[in-house]
C-alpha positions in Angstrom: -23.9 9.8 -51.5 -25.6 6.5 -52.2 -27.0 6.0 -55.9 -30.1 4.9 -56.2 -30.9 1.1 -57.5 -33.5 0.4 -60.6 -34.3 -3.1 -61.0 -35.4 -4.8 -64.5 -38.6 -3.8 -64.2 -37.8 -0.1 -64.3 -38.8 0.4 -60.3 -36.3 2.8 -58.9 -35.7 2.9 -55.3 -33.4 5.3 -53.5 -31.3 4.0 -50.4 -31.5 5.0 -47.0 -29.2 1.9 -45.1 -26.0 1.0 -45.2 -25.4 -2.8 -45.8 -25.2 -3.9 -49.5 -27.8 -6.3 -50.9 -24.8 -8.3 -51.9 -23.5 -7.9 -48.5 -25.9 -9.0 -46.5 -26.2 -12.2 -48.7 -23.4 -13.1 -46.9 -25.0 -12.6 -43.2 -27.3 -15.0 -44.3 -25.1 -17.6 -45.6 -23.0 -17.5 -42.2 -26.6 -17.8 -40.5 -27.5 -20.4 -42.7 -24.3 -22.6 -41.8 -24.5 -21.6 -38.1 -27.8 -23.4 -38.3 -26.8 -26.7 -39.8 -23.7 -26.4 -37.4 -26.1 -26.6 -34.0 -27.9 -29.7 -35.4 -24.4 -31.9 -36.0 -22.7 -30.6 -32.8 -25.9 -31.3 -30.7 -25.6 -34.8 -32.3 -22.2 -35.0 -31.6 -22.8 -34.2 -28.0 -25.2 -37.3 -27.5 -23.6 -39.8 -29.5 -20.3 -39.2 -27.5 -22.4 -40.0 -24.5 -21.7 -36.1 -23.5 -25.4 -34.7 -23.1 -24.9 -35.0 -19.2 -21.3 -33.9 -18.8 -22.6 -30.7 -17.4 -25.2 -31.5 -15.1 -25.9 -27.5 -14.6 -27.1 -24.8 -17.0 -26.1 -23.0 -18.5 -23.0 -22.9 -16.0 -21.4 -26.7 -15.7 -20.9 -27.6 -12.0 -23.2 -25.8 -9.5 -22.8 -22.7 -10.3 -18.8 -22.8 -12.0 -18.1 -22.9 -15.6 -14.9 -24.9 -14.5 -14.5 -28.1 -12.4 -13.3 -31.9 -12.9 -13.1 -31.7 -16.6 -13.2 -34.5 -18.9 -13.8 -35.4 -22.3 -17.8 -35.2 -21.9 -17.8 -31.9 -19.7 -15.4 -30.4 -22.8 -17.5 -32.1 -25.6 -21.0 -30.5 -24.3 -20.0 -27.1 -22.6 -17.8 -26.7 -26.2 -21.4 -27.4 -27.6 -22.9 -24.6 -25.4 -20.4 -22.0 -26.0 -20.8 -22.8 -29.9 -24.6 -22.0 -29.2 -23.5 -18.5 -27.8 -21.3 -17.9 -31.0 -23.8 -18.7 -33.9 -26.2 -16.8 -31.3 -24.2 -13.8 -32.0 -24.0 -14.3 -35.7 -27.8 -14.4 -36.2 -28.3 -11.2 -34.2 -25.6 -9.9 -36.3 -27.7 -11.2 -39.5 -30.9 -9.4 -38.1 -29.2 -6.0 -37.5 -27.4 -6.3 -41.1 -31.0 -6.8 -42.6 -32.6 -3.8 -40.4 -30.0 -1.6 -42.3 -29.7 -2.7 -45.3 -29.8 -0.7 -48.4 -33.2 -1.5 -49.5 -35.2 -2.8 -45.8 -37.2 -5.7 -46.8 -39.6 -6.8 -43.9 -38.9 -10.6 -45.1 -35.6 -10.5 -44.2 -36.1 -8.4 -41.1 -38.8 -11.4 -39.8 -36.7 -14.5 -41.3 -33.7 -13.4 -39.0 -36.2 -12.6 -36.1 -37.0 -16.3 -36.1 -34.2 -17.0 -36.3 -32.7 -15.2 -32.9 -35.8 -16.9 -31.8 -35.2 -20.4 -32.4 -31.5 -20.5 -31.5 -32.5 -18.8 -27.9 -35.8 -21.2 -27.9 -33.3 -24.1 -28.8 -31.2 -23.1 -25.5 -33.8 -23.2 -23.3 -35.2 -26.7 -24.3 -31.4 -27.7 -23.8 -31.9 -26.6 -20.3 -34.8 -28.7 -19.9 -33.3 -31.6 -21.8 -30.3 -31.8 -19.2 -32.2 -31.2 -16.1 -34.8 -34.1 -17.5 -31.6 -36.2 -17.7 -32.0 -36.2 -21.3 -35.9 -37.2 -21.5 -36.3 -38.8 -24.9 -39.4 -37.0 -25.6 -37.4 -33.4 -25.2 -34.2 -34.9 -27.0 -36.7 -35.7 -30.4 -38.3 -31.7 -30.0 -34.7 -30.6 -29.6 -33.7 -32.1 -32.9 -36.4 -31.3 -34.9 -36.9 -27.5 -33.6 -32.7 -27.1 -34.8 -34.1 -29.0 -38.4 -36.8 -26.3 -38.8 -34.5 -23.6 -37.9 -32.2 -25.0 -40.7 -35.5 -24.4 -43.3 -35.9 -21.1 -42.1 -32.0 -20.3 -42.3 -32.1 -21.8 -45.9 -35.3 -19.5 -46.7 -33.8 -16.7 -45.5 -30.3 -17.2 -47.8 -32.6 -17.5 -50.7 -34.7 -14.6 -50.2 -31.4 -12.6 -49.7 -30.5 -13.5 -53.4 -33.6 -12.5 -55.5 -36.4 -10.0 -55.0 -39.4 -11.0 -53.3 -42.8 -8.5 -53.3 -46.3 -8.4 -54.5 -46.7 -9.8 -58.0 -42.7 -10.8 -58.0 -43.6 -14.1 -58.4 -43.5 -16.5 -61.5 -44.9 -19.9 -61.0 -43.1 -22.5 -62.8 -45.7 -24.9 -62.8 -48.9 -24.6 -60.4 -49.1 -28.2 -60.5 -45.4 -28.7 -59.3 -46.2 -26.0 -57.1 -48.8 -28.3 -55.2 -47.2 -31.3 -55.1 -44.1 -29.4 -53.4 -46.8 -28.1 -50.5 -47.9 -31.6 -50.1 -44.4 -33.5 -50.3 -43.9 -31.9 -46.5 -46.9 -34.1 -45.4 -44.7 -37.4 -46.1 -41.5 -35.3 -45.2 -42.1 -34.3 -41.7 -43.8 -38.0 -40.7 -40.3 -39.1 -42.1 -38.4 -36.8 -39.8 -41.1 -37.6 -36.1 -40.6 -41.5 -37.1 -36.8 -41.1 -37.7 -36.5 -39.2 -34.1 -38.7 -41.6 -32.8 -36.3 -44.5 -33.7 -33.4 -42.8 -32.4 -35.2 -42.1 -28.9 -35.5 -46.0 -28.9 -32.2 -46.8 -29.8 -29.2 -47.3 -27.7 -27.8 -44.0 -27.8 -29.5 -42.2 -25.1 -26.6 -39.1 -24.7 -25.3 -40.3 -21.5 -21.6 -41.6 -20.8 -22.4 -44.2 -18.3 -25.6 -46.9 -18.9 -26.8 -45.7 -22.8 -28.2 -49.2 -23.2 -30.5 -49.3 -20.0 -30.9 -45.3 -20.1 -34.4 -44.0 -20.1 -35.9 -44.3 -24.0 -39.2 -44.1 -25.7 -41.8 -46.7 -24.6 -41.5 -48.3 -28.0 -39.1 -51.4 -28.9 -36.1 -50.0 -31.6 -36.7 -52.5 -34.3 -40.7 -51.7 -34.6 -39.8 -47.8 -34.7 -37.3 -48.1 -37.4 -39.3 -50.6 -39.0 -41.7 -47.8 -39.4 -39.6 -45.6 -39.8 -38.4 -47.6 -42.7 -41.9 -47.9 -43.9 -41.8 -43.9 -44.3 -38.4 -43.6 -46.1 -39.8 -45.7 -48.8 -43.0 -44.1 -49.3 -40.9 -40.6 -49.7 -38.0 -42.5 -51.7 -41.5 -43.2 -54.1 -42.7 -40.3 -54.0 -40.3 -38.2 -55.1 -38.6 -40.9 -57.5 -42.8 -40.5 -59.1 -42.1 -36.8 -59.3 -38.7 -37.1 -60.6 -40.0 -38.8 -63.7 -43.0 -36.9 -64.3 -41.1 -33.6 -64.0 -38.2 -35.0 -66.6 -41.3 -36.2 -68.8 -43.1 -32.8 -69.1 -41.9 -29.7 -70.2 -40.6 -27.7 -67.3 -37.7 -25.5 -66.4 -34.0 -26.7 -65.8 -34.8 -25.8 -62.3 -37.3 -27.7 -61.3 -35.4 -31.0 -63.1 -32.3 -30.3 -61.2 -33.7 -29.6 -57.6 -35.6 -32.7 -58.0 -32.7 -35.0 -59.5 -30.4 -34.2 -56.2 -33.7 -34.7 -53.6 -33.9 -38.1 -55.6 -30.2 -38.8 -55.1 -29.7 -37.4 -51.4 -32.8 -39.6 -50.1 -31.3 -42.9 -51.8 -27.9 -41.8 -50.1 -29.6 -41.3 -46.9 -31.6 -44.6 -47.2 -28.3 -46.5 -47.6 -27.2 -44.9 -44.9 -29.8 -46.1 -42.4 -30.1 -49.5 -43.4 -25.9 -49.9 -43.2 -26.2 -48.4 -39.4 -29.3 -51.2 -39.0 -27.6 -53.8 -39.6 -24.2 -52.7 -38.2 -26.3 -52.4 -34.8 -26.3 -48.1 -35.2 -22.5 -47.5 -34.8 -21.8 -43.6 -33.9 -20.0 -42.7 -36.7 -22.9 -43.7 -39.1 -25.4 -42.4 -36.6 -23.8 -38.9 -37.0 -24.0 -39.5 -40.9 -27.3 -39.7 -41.3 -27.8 -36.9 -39.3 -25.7 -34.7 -41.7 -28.1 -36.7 -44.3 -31.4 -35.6 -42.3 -29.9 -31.9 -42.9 -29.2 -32.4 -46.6 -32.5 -34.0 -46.9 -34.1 -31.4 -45.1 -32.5 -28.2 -47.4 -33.1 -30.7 -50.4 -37.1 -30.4 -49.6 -37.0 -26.6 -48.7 -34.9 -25.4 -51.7 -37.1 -27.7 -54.3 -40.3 -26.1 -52.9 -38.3 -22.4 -53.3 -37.7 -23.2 -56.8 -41.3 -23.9 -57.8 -41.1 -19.9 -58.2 -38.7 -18.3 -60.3 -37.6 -14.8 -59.3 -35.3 -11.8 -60.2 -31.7 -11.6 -59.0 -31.0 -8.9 -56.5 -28.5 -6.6 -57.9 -24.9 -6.7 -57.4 -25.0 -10.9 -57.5 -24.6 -13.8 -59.6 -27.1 -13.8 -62.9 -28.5 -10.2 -62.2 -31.0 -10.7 -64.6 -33.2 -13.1 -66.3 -34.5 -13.3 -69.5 -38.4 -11.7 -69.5 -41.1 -13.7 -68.5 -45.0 -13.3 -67.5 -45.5 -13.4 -63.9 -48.4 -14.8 -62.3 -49.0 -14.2 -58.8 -49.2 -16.8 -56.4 -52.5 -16.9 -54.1 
C-alpha cells in the first residue's frame, strides 16, 4: 500500500501512480541530456561534411537503409538512428510523468513538448536534406534543438522542487525582470550566431563546402555582427553580475550569475580563436557545446529568480521558512 506524502507546508496528498518523485527526476535528466546530445551530433554531422551522406529520408539510398557506405553515410544515418533513440527516451519521460506518484500537469506538458520537438526536429531534417542543406532550414534546425534544450532543462528543474499556485518565492522582483528581458539580447545572440555559420564555409556537404549554397550575406559582416551582439550580452550580464554581488540577494542568484559571466567570456574566446584560425572544425564544434552551456546558463539563472521547496525523497528536502509571494 502506498503511504501518503505531506510536504512542509502540512498539505497531505495520497498517491494513486507508480513512479517515485525521485524517480522520475531521473527521466528527466536522461531527457535533458538526450536533448543537448541532438544539438552536438547534428553539429557533428555538418562539420564532417556528412549532412548529405544520405540523400533519402528517413531511409538512406532510395528506399534501403544500406548501400555504398562510407564515412559520411555512417556519420549522418548514425545521427538519425541517435534521433530514434533519445525519441524513445522522451516518450519514456512523458509516460513516467503520466504515472507518477503525485501527477503534475507541468511535467505531463514539459515532456509533451518535448516528444514534440524531437519529432518536429526530424521532419525539418527531412526538409533540410531534400533542400540540399538550405542555409535558411540548417539555422531553424539548430535553434529549434537549442529551445528544446530550455525546455529539457525546465523540465529537470521542475522535477526537483514543487511547483503550484502560491509555491512561489520571488528572490528579487527586480532580478526577476531583468532575467525576462536578458532573453531579448540572448536570442539576437543566438539568430546572428546562426546567421554567421550559414555564411561560413561549412555548408554540411563533403564535396564543394566553400562554393556550397550559403546565406546571401558575406561571413566577416555576419560575425562582425554577430560579434557586435556577444559584447553587448558579455556587458550585460557582467552589469548584472556586479549589481547582484553589490546588493543583498540570495547565494543563488550570485552563483547562477557568476558562471553565465564565466561561460559567455569562455564562449567569446572561443569565437574569436576560430575567427582568426579561419573556423577550423574542431573549434567550430566547441562553440557549439558553448552555445548549449550558454543556453542552460540563461534558462537556469532565470529558474533561480524563484526559490522553491524540494520535492521529497531528493537532495535538501527542505528549506528553511520563508514568505512566499506569488508571481503574477
Amino acid at each position: 500500500m502506498v503511504e501518503p506524502i505531506t510536504y512542509s507546508e502540512g498539505v497531505t496528498v495520497t498517491p494513486r501512480r507508480v513512479v517515485p518523485g525521485p524517480t522520475f527526476r531521473w527521466f528527466a535528466l536522461a531527457s535533458f541530456i538526450s536533448m543537448i546530445v541532438i544539438v552536438i551530433s547534428g553539429a557533428a554531422v555538418r562539420l564532417t561534411g556528412s549532412g548529405l551522406g544520405c540523400p533519402d529520408w528517413p531511409t538512406c539510398f532510395k528506399g534501403r537503409i544500406t548501400g555504398s557506405w562510407g564515412i559520411h553515410h555512417f556519420i549522418e544515418y548514425g545521427n538519425r538512428v541517435v534521433t530514434v533513440l533519445l525519441l524513445c527516451v522522451v516518450i519514456a519521460t512523458l509516460v513516467a510523468a503520466i504515472w507518477r506518484e503525485v501527477r503534475r500537469q507541468d511535467l505531463i506538458i514539459l515532456s509533451g513538448m518535448l516528444i514534440a520537438g524531437v519529432v518536429a526536429d526530424a521532419i525539418l531534417g527531412a526538409f533540410v536534406v531534400y533542400s540540399k542543406l538550405n542555409p535558411w532550414l540548417v539555422s531553424l534546425h539548430m535553434l529549434l534543438s537549442l529551445s528544446m534544450v530550455v525546455v529539457a532543462a525546465v523540465l529537470y528543474h521542475r522535477s526537483k522542487y514543487i511547483y503550484g499556485p502560491g509555491r512561489s518565492d520571488v528572490r528579487d522582483r527586480h532580478f526577476l525582470l531583468i532575467a525576462r528581458l536578458l532573453w531579448i539580447p540572448f536570442v539576437v545572440l543566438l539568430i546572428a550566431g546562426t546567421a554567421t555559420t550559414g555564411s561560413g564555409p561549412h555548408a554540411g556537404a563533403s564535396q564543394g563546402q566553400l562554393v556550397a549554397r550559403r546565406l546571401p550575406f558575406a561571413f566577416s559582416s555576419a560575425a562582425w555582427v554577430h560579434s557586435l551582439a556577444a559584447v553587448l550580452f558579455i556587458g550585460l550580464v557582467t552589469g548584472l553580475l556586479f549589481a547582484i554581488w553589490t546588493s543583498d540577494t540570495p547565494s543563488a542568484l550570485r552563483l547562477g550569475v557568476r558562471r553565465l559571466v564565466i561561460i559567455s567570456l569562455a564562449q567569446a574566446a572561443i569565437g574569436v580563436t576560430q575567427y582568426l584560425t579561419h573556423v577550423p572544425p574542431l573549434l567550430v564544434e566547441l562553440h557549439v557545446v558553448g552555445a548549449v552551456s550558454l543556453t542552460i546558463g540563461v534558462t537556469q539563472f532565470h529558474l533561480r529568480q524563484t526559490a522553491h521547496d524540494r520535492e521529497p525523497g531528493t537532495r535538501r528536502t527542505e528549506r528553511a521558512a520563508e514568505p512566499i509571494n506569488t508571481i503574477v
